[in-house]
N, C-alpha and C positions, 0 to 999 in steps of 0.2 A: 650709665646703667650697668647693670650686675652680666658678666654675657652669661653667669650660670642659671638666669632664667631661662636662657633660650637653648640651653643642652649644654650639659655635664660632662665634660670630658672621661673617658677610662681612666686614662693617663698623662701627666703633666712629666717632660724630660725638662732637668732641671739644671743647666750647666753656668752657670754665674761662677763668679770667684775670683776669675785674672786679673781685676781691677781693685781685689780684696786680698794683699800679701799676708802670708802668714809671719810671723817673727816665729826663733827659734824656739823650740818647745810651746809656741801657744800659736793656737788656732784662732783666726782672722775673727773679733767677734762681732760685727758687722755683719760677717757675713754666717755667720753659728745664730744667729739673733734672727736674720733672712728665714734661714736653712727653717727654726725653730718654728718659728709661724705658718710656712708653708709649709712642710710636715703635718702640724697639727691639723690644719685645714684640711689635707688631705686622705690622714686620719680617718676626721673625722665625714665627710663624704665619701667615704670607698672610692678613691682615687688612687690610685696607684701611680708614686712619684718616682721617679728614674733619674737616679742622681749621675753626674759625671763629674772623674775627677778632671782637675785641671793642670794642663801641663805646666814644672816648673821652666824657666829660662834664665838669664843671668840678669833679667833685673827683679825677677816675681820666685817668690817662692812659694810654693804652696804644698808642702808636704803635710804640714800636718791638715792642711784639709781634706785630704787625700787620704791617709791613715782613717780621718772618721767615715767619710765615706764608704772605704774598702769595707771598714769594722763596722757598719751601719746595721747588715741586714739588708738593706737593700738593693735592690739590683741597679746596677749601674755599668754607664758606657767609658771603657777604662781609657779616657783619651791620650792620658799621660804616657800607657805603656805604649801606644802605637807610633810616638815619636820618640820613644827610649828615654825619659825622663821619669821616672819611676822614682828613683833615688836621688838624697844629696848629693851635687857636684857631678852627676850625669847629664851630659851634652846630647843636643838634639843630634838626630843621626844628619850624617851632611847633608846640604841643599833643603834642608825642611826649614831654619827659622831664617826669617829677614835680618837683614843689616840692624835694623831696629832694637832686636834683641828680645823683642816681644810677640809679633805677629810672623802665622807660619807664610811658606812662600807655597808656589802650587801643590809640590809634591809635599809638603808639609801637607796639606787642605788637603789632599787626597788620601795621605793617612790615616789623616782625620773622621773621613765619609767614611773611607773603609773599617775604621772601628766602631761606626755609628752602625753602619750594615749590618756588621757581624756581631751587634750588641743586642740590637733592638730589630730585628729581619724583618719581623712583621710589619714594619714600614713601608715593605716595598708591595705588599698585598693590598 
């Protein structure tokens, strides 16, 4: 069943992507194709969609989906900057990502809330 017969959200926060690398100069289109449709959708229902970008790491790169994000228009939770991966060949600040290379550690993940906080506040009302 559709849940938007049973209420409408305001706002859909829309953080996908880590699973979607971007190659250099071109934007994930998987995930530009995602991004596409649910835009439209929300568009077109007065929803207000809240994009996040995604932090890169040394196995994912997502810069250029970050760039359309930033350059969207839309308001969004900058999670990239809050672990200092903003730029090409920019390292997470210590003790934030796992061994893994992909996934944050605590104080990563706390980073992360706290740019979620100071993105979106109205969450905590």
């Amino acid at each position: 069943s559709d849940l938007t017969q049973i209420a409408m959200p305001k706002e859909i926060i829309w953080a996908l992507g880590m699973n979607d690398a971007d190659t250099e100069n071109t934007i994930n289109t998987s995930w530009k194709s995602a991004y596409d449709e649910i835009s439209t959708w929300c568009d077109k229902n007065n929803v207000e969609l809240i994009l996040c970008t995604i932090p890169n790491t040394p196995k994912v790169r997502n810069i250029e989906k970050n760039i359309f994000i930033r350059d969207s228009g839309r308001r969004y939770v900058d999670f990239a900057k809050s672990v200092n991966v903003e730029k090409v060949g920019a390292s997470w600040y210590d003790g934030m990502l796992s061994s893994d290379k992909v996934h944050p550690l605590a104080l990563g993940a706390k980073a992360l809330a706290n740019r979620f906080l100071i993105d979106v506040p109205e969450v905590i009302n």
